[in-house]
MILO-823877 format. One record per atom (N, C-alpha, C): atom name; residue number from 1; x, y, z. Coordinates in steps of 0.05 Angstrom, whole numbers. Each point is the difference from the previous one (the first is absolute). Layout:
+-------+-----+--------+--------+--------+
! atome ! num !     c1 !     c2 !     c3 !
+-------+-----+--------+--------+--------+
!    CA ! NUM !      X !      Y !      Z !
...
+-------+-----+--------+--------+--------+
END
This chain:
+-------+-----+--------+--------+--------+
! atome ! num !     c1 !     c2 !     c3 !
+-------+-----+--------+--------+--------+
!     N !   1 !    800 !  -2385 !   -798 !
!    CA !   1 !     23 !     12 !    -13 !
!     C !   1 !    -12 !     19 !    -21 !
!     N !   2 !     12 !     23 !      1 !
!    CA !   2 !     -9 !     24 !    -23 !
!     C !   2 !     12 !    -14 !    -22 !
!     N !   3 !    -13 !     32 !    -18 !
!    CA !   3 !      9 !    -10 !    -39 !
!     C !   3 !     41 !      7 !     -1 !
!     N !   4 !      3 !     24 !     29 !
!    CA !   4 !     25 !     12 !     -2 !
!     C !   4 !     13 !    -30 !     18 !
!     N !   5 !     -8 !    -13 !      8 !
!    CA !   5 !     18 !    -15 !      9 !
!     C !   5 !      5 !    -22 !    -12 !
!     N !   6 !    -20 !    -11 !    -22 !
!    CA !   6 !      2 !    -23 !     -6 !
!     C !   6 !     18 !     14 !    -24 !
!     N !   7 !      4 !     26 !    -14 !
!    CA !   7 !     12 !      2 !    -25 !
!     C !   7 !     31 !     -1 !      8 !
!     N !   8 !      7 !      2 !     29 !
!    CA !   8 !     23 !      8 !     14 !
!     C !   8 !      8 !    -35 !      5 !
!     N !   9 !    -14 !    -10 !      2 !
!    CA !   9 !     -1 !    -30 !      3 !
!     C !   9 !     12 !    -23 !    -35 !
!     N !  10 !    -23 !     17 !    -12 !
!    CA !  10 !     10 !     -7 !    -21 !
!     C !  10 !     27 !      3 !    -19 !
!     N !  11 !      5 !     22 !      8 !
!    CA !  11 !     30 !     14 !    -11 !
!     C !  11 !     27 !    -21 !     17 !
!     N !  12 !     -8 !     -4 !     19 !
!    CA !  12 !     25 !     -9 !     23 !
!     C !  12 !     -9 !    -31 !    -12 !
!     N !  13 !    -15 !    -10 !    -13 !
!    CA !  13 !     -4 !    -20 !     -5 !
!     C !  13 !      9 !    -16 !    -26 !
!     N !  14 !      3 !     21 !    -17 !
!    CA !  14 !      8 !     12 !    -35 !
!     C !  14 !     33 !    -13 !     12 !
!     N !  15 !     14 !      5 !     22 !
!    CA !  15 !     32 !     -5 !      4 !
!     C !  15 !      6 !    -17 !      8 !
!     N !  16 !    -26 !    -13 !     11 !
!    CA !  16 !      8 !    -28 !     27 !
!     C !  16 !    -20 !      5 !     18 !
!     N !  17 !     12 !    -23 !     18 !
!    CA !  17 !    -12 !     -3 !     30 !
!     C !  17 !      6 !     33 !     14 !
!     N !  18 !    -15 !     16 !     16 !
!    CA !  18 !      9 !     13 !     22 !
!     C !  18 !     11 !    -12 !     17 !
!     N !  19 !     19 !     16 !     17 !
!    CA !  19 !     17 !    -13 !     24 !
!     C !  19 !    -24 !    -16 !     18 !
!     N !  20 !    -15 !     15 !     -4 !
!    CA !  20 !    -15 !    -15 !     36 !
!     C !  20 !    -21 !    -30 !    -12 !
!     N !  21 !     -5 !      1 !    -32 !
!    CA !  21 !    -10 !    -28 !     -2 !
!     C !  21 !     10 !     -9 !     -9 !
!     N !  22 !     30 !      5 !     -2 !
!    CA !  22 !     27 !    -22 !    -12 !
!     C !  22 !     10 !     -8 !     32 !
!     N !  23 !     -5 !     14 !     20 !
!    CA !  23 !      1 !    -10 !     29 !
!     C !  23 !    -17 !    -19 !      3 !
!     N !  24 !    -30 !      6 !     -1 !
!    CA !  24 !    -13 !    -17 !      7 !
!     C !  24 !     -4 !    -30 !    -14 !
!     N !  25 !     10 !     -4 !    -40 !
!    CA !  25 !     -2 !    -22 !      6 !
!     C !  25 !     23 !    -24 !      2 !
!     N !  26 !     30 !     23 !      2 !
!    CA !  26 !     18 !    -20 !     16 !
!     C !  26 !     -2 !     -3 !     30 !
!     N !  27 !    -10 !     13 !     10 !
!    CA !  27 !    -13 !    -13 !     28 !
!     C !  27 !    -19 !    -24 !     -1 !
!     N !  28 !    -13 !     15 !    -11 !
!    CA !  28 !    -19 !    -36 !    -12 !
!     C !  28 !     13 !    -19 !     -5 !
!     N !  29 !     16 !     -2 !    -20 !
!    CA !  29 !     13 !    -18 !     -8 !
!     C !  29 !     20 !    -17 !     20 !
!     N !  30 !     11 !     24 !     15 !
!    CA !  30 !     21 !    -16 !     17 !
!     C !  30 !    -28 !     -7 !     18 !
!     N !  31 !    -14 !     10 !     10 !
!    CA !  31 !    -13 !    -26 !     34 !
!     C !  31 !    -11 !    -19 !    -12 !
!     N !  32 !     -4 !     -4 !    -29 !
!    CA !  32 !    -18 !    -19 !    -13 !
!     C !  32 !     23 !    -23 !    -18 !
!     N !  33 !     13 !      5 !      6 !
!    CA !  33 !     14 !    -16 !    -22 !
!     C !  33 !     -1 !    -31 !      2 !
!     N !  34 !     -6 !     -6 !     18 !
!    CA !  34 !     -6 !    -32 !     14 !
!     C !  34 !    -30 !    -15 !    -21 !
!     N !  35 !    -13 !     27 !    -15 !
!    CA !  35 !    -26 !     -8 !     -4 !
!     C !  35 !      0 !      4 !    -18 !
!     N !  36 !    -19 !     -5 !    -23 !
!    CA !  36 !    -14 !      4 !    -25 !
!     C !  36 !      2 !     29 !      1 !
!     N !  37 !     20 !     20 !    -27 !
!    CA !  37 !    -14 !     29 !      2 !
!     C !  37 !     -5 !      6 !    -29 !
!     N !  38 !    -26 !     -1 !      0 !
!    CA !  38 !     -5 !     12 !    -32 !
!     C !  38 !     -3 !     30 !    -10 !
!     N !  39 !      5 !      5 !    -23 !
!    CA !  39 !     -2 !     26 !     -5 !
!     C !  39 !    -28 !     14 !      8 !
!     N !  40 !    -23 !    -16 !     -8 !
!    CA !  40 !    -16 !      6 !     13 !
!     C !  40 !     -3 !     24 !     27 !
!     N !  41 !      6 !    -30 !     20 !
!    CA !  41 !      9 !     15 !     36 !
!     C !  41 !     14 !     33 !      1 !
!     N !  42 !     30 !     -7 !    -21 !
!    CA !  42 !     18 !     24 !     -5 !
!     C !  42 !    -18 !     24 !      1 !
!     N !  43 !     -9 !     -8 !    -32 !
!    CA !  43 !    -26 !     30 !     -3 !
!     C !  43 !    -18 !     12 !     11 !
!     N !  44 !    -13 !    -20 !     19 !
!    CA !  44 !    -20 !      5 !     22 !
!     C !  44 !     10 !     18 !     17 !
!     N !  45 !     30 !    -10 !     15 !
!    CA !  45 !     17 !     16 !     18 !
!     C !  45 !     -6 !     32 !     -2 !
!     N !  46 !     14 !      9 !    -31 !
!    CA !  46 !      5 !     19 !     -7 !
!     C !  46 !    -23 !     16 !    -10 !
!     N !  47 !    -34 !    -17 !     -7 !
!    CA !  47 !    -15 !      9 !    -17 !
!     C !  47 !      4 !     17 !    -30 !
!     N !  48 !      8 !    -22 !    -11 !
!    CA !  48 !      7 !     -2 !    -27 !
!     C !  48 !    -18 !    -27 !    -15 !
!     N !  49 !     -1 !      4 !    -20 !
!    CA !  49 !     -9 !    -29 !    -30 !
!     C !  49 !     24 !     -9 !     14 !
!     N !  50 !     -3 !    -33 !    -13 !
!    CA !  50 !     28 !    -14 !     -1 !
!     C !  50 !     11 !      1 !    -18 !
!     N !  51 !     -6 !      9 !    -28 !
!    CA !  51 !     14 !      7 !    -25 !
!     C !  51 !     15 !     30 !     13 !
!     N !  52 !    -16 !     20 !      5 !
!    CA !  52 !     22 !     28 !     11 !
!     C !  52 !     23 !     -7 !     16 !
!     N !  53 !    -16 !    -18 !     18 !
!    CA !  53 !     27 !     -7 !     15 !
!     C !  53 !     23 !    -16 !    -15 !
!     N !  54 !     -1 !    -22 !    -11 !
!    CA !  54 !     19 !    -15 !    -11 !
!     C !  54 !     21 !     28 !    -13 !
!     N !  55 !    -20 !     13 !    -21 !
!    CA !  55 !     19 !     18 !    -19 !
!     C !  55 !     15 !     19 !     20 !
!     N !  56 !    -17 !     18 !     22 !
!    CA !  56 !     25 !     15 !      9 !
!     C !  56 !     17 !    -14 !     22 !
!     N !  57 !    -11 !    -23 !     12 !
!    CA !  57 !     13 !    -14 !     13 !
!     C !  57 !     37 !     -6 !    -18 !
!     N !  58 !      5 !     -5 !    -23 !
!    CA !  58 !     11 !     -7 !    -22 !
!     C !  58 !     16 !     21 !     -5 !
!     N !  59 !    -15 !     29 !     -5 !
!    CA !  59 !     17 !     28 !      2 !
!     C !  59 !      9 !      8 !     27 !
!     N !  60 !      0 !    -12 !     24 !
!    CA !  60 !      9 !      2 !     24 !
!     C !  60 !     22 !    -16 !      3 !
!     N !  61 !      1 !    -29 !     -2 !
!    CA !  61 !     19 !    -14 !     10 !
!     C !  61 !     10 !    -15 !    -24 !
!     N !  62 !     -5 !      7 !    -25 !
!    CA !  62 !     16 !    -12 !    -35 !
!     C !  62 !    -10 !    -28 !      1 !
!     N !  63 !    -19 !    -13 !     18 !
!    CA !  63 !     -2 !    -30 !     -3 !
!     C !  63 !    -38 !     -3 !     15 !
!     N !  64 !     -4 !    -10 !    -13 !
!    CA !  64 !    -28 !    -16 !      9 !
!     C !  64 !     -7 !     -4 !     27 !
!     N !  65 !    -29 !     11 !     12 !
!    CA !  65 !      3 !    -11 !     34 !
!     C !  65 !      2 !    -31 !      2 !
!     N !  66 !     -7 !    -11 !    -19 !
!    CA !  66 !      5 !    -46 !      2 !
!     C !  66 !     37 !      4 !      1 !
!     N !  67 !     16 !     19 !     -8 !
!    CA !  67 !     27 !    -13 !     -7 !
!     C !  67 !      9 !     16 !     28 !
!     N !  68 !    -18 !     28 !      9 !
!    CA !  68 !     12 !      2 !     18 !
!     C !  68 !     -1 !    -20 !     33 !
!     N !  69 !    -22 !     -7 !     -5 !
!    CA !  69 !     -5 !    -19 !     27 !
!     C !  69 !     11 !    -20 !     -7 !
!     N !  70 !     10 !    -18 !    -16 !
!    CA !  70 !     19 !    -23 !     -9 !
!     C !  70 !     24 !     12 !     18 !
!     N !  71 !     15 !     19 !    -10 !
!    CA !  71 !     18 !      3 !      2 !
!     C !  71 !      9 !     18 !     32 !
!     N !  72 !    -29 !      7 !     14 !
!    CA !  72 !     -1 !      5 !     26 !
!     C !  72 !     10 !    -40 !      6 !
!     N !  73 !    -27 !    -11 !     -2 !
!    CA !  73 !      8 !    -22 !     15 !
!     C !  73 !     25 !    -20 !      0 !
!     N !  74 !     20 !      2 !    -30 !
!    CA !  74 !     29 !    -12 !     -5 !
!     C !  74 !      7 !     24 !     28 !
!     N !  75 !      6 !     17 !      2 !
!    CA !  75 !     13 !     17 !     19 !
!     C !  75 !      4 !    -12 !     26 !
!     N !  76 !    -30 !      1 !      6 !
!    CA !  76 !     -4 !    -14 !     20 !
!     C !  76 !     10 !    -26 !     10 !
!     N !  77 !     -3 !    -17 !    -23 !
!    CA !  77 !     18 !    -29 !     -2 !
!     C !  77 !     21 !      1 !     -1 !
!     N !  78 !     13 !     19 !     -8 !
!    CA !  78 !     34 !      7 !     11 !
!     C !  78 !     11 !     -2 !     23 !
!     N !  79 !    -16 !     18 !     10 !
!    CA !  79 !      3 !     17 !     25 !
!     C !  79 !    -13 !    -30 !     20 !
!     N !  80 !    -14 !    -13 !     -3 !
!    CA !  80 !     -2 !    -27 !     20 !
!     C !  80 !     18 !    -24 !     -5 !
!     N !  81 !      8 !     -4 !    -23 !
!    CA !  81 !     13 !     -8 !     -4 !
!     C !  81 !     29 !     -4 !      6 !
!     N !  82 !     12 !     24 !     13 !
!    CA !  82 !     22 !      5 !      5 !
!     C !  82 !     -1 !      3 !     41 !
!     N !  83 !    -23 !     14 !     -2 !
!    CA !  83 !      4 !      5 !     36 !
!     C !  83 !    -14 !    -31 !     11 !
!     N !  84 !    -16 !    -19 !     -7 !
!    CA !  84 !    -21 !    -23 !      4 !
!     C !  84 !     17 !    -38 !     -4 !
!     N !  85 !    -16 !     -7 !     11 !
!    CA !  85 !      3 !    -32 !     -6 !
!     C !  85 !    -21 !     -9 !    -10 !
!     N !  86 !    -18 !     17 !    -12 !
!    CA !  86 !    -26 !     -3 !    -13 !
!     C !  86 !      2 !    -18 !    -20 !
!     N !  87 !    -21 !    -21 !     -8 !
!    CA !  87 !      7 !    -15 !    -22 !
!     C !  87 !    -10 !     26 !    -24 !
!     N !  88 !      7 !    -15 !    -23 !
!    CA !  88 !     -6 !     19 !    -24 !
!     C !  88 !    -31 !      0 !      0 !
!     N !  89 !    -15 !    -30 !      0 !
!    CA !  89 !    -32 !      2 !      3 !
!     C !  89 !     -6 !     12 !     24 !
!     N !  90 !     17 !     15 !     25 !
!    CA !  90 !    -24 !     19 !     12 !
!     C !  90 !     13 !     20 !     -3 !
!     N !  91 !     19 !     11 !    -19 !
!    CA !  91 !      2 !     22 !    -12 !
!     C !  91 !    -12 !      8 !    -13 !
!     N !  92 !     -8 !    -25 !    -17 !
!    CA !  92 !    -21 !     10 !    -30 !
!     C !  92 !    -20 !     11 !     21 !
!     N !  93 !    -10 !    -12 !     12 !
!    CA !  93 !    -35 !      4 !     13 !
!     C !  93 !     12 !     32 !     10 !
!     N !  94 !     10 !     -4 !     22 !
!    CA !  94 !      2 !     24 !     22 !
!     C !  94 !     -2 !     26 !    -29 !
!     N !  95 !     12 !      2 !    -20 !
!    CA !  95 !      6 !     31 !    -17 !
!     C !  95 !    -28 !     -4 !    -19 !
!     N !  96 !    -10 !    -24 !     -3 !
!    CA !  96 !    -25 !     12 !    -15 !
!     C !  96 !      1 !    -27 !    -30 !
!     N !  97 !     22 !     -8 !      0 !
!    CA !  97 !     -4 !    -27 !    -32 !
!     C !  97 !    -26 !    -15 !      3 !
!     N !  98 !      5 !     -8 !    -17 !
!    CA !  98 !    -24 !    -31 !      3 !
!     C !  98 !     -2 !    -16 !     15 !
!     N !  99 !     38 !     -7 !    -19 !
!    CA !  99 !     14 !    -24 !     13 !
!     C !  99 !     23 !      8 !     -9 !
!     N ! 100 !     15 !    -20 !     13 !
!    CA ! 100 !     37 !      3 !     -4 !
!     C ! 100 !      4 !      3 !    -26 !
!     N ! 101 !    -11 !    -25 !    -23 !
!    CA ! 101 !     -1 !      4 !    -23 !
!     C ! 101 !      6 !     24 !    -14 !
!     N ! 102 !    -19 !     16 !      5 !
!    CA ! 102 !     -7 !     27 !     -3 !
!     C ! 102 !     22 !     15 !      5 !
!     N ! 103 !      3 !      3 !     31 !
!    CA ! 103 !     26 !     17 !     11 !
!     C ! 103 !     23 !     -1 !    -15 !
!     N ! 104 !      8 !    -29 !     -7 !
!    CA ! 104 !     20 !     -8 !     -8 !
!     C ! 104 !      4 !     14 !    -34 !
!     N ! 105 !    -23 !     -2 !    -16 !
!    CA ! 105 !      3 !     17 !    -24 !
!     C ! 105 !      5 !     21 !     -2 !
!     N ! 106 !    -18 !     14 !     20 !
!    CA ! 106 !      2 !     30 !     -7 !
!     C ! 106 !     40 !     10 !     20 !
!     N ! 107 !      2 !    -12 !     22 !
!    CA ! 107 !     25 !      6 !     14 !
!     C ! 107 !     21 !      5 !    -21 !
!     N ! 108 !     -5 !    -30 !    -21 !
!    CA ! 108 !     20 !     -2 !    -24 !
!     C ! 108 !      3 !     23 !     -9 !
!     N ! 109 !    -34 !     11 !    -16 !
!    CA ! 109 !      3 !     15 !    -19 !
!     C ! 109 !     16 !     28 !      5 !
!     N ! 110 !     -1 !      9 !     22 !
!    CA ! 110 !     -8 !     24 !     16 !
!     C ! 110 !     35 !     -1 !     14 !
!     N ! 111 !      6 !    -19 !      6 !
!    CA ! 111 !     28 !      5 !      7 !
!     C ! 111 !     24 !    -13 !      1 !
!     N ! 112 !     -8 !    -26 !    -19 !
!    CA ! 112 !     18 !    -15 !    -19 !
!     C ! 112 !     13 !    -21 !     -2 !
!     N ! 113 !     -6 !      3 !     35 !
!    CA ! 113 !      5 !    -41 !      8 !
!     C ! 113 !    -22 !      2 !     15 !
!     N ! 114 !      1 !    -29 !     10 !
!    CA ! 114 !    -19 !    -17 !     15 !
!     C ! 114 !      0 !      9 !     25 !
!     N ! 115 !    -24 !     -4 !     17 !
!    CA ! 115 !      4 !     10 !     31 !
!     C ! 115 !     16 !    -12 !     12 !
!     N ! 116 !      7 !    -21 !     -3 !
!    CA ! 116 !     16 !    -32 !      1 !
!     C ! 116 !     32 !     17 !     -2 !
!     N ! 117 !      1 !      5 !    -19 !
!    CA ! 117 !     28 !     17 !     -8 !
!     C ! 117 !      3 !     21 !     15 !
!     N ! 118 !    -17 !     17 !      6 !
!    CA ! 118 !      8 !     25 !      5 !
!     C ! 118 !      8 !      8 !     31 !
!     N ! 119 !    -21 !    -33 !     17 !
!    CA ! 119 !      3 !     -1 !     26 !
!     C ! 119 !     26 !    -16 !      2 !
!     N ! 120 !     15 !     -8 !    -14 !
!    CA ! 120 !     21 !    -25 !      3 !
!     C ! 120 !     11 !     29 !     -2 !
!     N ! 121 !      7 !     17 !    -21 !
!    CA ! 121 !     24 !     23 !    -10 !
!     C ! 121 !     -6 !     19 !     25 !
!     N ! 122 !    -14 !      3 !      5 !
!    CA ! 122 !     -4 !     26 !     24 !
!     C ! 122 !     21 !    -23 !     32 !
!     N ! 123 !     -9 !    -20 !      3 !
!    CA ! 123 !      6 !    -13 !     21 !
!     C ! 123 !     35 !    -10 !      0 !
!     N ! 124 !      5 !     -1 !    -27 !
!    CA ! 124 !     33 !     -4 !     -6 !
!     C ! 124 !     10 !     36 !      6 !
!     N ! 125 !     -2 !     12 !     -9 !
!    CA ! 125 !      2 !     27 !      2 !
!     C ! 125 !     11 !     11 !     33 !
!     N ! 126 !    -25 !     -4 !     11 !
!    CA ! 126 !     -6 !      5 !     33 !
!     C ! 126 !     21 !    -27 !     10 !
!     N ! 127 !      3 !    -16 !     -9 !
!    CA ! 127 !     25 !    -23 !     17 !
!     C ! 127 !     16 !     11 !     -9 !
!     N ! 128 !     14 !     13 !    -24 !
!    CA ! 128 !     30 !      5 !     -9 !
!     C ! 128 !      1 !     26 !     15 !
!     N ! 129 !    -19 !     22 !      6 !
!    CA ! 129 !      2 !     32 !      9 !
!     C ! 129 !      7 !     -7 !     31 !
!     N ! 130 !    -12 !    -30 !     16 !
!    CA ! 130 !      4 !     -5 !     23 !
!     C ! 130 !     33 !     -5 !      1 !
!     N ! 131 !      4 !    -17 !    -18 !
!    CA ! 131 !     29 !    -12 !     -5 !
!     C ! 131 !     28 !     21 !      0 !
!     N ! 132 !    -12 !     21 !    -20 !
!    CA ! 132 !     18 !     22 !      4 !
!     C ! 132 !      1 !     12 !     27 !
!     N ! 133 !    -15 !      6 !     14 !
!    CA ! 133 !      0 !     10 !     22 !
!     C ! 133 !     10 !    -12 !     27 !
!     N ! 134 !     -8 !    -18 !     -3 !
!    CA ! 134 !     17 !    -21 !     18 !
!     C ! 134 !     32 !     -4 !      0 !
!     N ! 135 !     13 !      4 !    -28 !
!    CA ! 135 !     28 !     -3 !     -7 !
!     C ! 135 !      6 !     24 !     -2 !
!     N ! 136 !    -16 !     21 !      0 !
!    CA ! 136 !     10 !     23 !     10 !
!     C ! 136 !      0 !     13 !     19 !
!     N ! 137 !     -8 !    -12 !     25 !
!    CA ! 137 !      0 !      6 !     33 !
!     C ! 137 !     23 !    -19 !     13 !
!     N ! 138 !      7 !    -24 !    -15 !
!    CA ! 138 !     15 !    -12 !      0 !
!     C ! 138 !     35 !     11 !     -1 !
!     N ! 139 !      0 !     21 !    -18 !
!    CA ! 139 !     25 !      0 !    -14 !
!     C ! 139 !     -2 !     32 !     12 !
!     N ! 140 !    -17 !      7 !     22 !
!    CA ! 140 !     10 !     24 !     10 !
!     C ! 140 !     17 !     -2 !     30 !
+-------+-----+--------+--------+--------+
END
């Protein structure tokens, strides 16, 4: 890399991630999310420090790459949660927790009930949306 490219590098860097290594490390993130991802890994991706990265990582997406992969993996536990018969401990595993323990705090923090709750409220939801539909094929 030249001195003109790295200063062109540096400027796009002064604002944030560029598009294509704000691509590459939510791609990372999503095929990895099952695993350990440290900032570390992140920076490597992109060839950055892990301090550069954290900070414009931060001016890119307003939150931390640790809060963003938390909150990749609650997503994730939504989204299995609702389509799955998965227990919650191979939810935790499958998105990347420790343990359920774990899952179960951060799910809280991040979206305000319990996975416990949210799979019971999604599943009452989907029976009453069935319910209507049924009484209204009914009453045609």
């Amino acid at each position: 890399m030249d001195r003109r490219d790295r200063d062109l590098l540096d400027k796009q860097i002064r604002g944030g991630l560029p598009p294509r290594m704000r691509r590459r490390v939510h791609d990372y993130i999503t095929a990895h999310l099952d695993q350990k991802i440290t900032n570390a890994a992140l920076a490597q991706i992109v060839g950055l420090s892990t301090t550069h990265l954290c900070k414009v990582f931060k001016q890119t997406e307003g939150m931390s790459p640790r809060w963003y992969v938390l909150q990749c993996r609650v997503q994730r536990a939504q989204q299995l949660l609702t389509s799955t018969r998965m227990s919650l401990a191979e939810i935790a595993d499958a998105v990347g927790f420790s343990n359920q323990s774990h899952c179960i705090q951060y799910f809280r923090k991040i979206v305000g009930v319990t996975p416990g709750d949210y799979r019971r409220r999604c599943l009452q939801r989907r029976d009453y949306s069935a319910f209507e539909v049924s009484q209204t094929s009914q009453q045609s």
